[in-house]
Legacy VTK file of the C-alpha trace (Angstrom):
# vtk DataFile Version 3.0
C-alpha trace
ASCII
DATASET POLYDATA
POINTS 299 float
7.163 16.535 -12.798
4.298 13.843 -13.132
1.464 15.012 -15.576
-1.254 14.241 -17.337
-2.678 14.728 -21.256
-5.407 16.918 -21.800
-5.916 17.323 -25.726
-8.112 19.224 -27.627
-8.108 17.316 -31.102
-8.700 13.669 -31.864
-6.446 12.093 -34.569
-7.621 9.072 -36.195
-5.537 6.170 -37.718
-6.982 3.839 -40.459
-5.194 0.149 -40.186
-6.394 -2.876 -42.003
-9.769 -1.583 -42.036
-9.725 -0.683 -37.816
-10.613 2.534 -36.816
-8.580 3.432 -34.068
-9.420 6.858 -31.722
-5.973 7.911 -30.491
-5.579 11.112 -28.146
-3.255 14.076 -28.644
-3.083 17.235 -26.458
-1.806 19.613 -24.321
-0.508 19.006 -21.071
-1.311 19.915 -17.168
-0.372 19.095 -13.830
-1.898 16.582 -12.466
-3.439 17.799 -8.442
-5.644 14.492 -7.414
-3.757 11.608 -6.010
-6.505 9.123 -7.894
-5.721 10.999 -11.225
-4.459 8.560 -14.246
-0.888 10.164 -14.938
2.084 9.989 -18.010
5.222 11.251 -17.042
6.850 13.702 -18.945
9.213 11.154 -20.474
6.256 9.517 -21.964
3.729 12.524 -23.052
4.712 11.995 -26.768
4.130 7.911 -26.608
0.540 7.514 -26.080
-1.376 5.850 -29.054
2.154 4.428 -29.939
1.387 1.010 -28.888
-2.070 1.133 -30.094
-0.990 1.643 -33.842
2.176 -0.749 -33.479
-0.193 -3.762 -32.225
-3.384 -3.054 -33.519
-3.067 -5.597 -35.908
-3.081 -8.621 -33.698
-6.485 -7.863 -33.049
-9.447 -8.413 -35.097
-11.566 -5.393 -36.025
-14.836 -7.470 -34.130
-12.106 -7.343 -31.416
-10.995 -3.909 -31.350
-14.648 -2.851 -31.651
-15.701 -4.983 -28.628
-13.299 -3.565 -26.549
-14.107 0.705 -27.455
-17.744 -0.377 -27.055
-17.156 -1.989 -23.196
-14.778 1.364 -23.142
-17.483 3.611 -23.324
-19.574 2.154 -20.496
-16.648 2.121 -18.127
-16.751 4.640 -15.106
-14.756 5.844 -12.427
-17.284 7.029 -10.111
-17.608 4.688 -8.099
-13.995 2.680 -6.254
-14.326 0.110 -4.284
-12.306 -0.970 -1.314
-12.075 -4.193 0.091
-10.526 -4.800 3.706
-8.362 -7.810 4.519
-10.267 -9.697 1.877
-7.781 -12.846 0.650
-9.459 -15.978 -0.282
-8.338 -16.366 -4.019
-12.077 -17.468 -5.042
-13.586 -13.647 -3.446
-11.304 -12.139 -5.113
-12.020 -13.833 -8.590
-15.335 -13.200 -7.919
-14.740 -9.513 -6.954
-13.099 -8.920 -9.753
-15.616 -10.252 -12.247
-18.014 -8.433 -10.314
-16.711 -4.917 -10.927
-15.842 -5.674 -14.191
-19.298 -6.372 -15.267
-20.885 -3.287 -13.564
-18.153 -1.460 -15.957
-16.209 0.292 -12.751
-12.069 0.283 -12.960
-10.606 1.409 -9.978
-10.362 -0.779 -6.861
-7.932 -0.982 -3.832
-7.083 -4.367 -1.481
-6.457 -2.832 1.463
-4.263 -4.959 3.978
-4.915 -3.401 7.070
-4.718 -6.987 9.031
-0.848 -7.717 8.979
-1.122 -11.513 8.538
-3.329 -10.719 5.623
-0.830 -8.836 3.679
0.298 -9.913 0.131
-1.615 -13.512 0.534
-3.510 -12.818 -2.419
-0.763 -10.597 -4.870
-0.433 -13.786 -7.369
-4.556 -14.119 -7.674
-5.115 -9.934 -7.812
-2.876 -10.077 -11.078
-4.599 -12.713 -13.089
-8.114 -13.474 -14.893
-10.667 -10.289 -14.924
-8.062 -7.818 -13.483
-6.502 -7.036 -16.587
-9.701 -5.258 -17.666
-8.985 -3.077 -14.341
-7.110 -1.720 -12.072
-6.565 -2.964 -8.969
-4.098 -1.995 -6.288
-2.951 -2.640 -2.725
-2.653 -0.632 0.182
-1.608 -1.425 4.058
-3.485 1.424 6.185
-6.678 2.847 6.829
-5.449 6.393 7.487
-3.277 6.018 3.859
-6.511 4.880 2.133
-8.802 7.237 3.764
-6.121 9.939 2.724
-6.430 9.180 -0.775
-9.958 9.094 -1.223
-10.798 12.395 0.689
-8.032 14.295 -1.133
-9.517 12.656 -4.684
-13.076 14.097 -3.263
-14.531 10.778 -3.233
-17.593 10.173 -0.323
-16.776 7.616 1.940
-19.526 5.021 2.143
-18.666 2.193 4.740
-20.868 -1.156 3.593
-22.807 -2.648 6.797
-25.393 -4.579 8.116
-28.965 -3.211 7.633
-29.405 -3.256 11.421
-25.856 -1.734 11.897
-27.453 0.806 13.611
-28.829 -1.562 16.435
-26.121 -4.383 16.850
-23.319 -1.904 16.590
-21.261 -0.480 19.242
-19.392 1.698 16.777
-22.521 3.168 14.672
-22.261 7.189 14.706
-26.071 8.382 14.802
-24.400 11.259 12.951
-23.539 9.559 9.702
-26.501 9.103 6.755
-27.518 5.641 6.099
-28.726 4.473 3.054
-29.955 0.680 1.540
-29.604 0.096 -1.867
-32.923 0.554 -2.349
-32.689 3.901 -1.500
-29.770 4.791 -4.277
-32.802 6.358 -6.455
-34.012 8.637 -3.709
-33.714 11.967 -4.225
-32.299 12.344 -0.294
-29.390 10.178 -1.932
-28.752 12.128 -4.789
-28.772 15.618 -3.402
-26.246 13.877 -0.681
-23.995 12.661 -2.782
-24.312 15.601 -5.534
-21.317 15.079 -8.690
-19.119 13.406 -6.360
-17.532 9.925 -6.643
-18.230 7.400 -4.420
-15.747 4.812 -2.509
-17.206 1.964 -0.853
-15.621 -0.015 1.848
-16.226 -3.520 1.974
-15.022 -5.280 5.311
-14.451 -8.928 5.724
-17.200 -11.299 6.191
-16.132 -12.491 9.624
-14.978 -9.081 11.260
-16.865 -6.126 8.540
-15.615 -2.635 8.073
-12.819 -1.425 11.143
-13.811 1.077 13.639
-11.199 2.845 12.432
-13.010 3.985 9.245
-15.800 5.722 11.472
-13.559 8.564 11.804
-13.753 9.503 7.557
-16.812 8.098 6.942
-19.628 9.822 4.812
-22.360 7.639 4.544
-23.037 4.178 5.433
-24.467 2.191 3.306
-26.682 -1.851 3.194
-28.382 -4.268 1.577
-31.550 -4.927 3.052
-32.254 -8.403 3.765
-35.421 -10.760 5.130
-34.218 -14.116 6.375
-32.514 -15.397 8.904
-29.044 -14.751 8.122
-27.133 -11.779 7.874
-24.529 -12.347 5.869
-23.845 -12.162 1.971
-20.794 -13.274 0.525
-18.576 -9.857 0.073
-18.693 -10.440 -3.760
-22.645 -10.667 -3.901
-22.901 -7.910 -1.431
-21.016 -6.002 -3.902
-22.277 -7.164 -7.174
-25.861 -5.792 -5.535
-24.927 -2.432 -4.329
-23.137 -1.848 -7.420
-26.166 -2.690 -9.706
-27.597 0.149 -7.971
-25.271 2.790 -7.486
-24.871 2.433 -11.435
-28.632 2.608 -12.664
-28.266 5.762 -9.980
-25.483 7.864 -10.678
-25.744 7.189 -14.320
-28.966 8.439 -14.608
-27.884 11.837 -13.256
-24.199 12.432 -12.997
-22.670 14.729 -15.795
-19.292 13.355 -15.700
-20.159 9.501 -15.119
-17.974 7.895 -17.917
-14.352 8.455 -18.732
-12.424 11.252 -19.852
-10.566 11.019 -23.055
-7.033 10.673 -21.360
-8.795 7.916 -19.142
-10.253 6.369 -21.952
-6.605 6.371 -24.283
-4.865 5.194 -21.089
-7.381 2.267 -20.506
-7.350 1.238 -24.528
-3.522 1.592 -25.171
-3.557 -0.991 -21.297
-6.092 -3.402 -22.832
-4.316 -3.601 -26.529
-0.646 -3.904 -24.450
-1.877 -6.559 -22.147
-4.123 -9.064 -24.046
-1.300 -9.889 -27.084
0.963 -12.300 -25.280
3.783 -11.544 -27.635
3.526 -7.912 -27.511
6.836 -7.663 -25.671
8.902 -9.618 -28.089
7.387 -7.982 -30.914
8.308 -4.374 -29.564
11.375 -5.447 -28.977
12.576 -6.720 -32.492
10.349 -4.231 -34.453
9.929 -0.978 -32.163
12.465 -1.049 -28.997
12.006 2.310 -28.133
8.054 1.622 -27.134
9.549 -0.817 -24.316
9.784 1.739 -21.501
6.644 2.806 -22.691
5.034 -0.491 -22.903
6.290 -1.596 -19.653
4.927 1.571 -17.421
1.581 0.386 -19.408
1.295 -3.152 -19.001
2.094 -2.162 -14.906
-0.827 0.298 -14.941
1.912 2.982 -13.430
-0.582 5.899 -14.574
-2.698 5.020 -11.758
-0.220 5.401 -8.601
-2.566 6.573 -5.887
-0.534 7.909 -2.784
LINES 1 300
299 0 1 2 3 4 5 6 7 8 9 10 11 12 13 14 15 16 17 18 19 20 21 22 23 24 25 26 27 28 29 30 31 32 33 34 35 36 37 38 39 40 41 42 43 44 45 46 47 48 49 50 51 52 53 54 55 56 57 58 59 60 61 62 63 64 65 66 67 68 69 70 71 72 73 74 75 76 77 78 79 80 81 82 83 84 85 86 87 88 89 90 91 92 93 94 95 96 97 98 99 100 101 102 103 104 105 106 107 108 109 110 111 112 113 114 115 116 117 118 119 120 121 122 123 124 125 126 127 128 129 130 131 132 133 134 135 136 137 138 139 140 141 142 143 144 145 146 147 148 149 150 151 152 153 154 155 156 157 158 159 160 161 162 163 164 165 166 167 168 169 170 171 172 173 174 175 176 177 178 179 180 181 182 183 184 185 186 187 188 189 190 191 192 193 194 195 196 197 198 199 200 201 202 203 204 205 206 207 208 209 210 211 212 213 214 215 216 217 218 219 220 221 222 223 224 225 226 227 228 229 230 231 232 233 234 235 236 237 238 239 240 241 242 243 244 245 246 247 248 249 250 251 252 253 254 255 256 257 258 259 260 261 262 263 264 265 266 267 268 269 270 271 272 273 274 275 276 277 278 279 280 281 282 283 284 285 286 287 288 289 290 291 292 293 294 295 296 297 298
């Protein structure tokens, strides 16, 4: 049974003069295929690798990280579409990473654009999130309307003009328009996934069917095209000055926000693995199904 660790009672550790917030509680099913998960295996081994290599870190360093921790969200995942030059997806990442948003899927629906860019997604800013990769639309689309997210396809501002697959029925909404109160009562407490297409071909047809809401960046020259990583960086300026200002549950949970920390401390000692293994061997399994981000298996 796959679950997930609900507590009701923070314990806190004093080491070396670091305060470190670990999280302890009960546990429940998890029902949402975007939910962060621990196996049963591992419901007793959270915090365990926070207290073991806590100490490699300086306190300025620990602090730094639980103070970017409490801006991140998981309201808003974004989806990008046969996206696989390795200097987007730098930028993506860095992008989403300083709007303080986790979650994010490469979606490979274009089979010669498969896997080109696995080596680049695992590097640089994607150890702050969590990136994975998925080969259909319908599998994607699955996922996200089970997990209650909107669907928000990213177009053109004309879409609506130049398009042969625009649905008259769908909401649009620019950027600009994130503040409205027609957005807000649209969108309501729900999270919001926004599919980016490639710059040369944009969003499939295909997504039409599950849409929600399409969404653009107004623009007033003569092209109409943003690189996918601006696009992005400017649509996700404003969904977060919007939804922040009136969402209840914007930031993380405290199981999302242990699972995240214990990630950040595993991944960003380099000899965390050979120091488990002399000192602490039975955190391995434990450290291993962290450092891979396996609490976040969408399907």
């Amino acid at each position: 049974m796959m679950v997930y660790i609900m507590g009701r009672h923070n314990r806190t550790s004093q080491k070396v003069g670091k305060t470190i917030k670990i999280w302890f509680g009960v546990i429940m099913q998890s029902k949402l295929p975007t939910e962060y998960i621990v196996p049963e295996e591992f419901k007793n081994d959270l915090g365990k690798l926070t207290n073991a290599l806590s100490d490699f870190y300086t306190s300025a360093r620990i602090a730094r990280m639980e103070n970017i921790l409490l801006k991140r969200s998981r309201q808003v995942l974004t989806v990008f579409e046969n996206t696989h030059h390795g200097h987007n997806i730098s930028a993506i990442l860095r992008t989403i990473d300083s709007f303080g948003f986790l979650d994010l899927f490469f979606l490979y629906s274009n089979r010669d654009m498969r896997f080109r860019s696995a080596d680049t997604v695992d590097r640089g800013a994607s150890q702050w999130l969590m990136p994975r990769a998925l080969l259909s639309i319908s599998q994607c689309a699955s996922i996200l309307k089970k997990s209650n997210y909107k669907i928000a396809l990213v177009t053109l501002p004309d879409f609506s003009r130049t398009s042969e697959n625009y649905l008259e029925s769908i909401p649009s909404f620019s950027s600009q328009m994130f503040a409205s109160d027609d957005f807000k009562n649209f969108v309501g407490q729900q999270k919001i996934a926004l599919i980016f297409g490639s710059e040369l071909h944009g969003v499939s047809p295909e997504w039409n069917q599950f849409a929600d809401m399409y969404v653009s960046v107004n623009m007033y020259g003569f092209s109409e095209s943003l690189n996918v990583s601006v696009c992005a960086a400017i649509i996700l300026q404003s969904l977060r000055e919007s939804l922040q200002s009136y969402q209840k549950n914007f930031f993380l949970n405290e199981i999302e926000k242990s699972l995240i920390f214990e990630s950040w401390i595993a991944k960003n000692y380099a000899s965390a693995y050979s120091y488990l293994a002399k000192r602490k061997p039975e955190l391995i399994d434990w450290y291993e199904f962290i450092v891979a981000g396996k609490f976040f298996q969408p399907n």
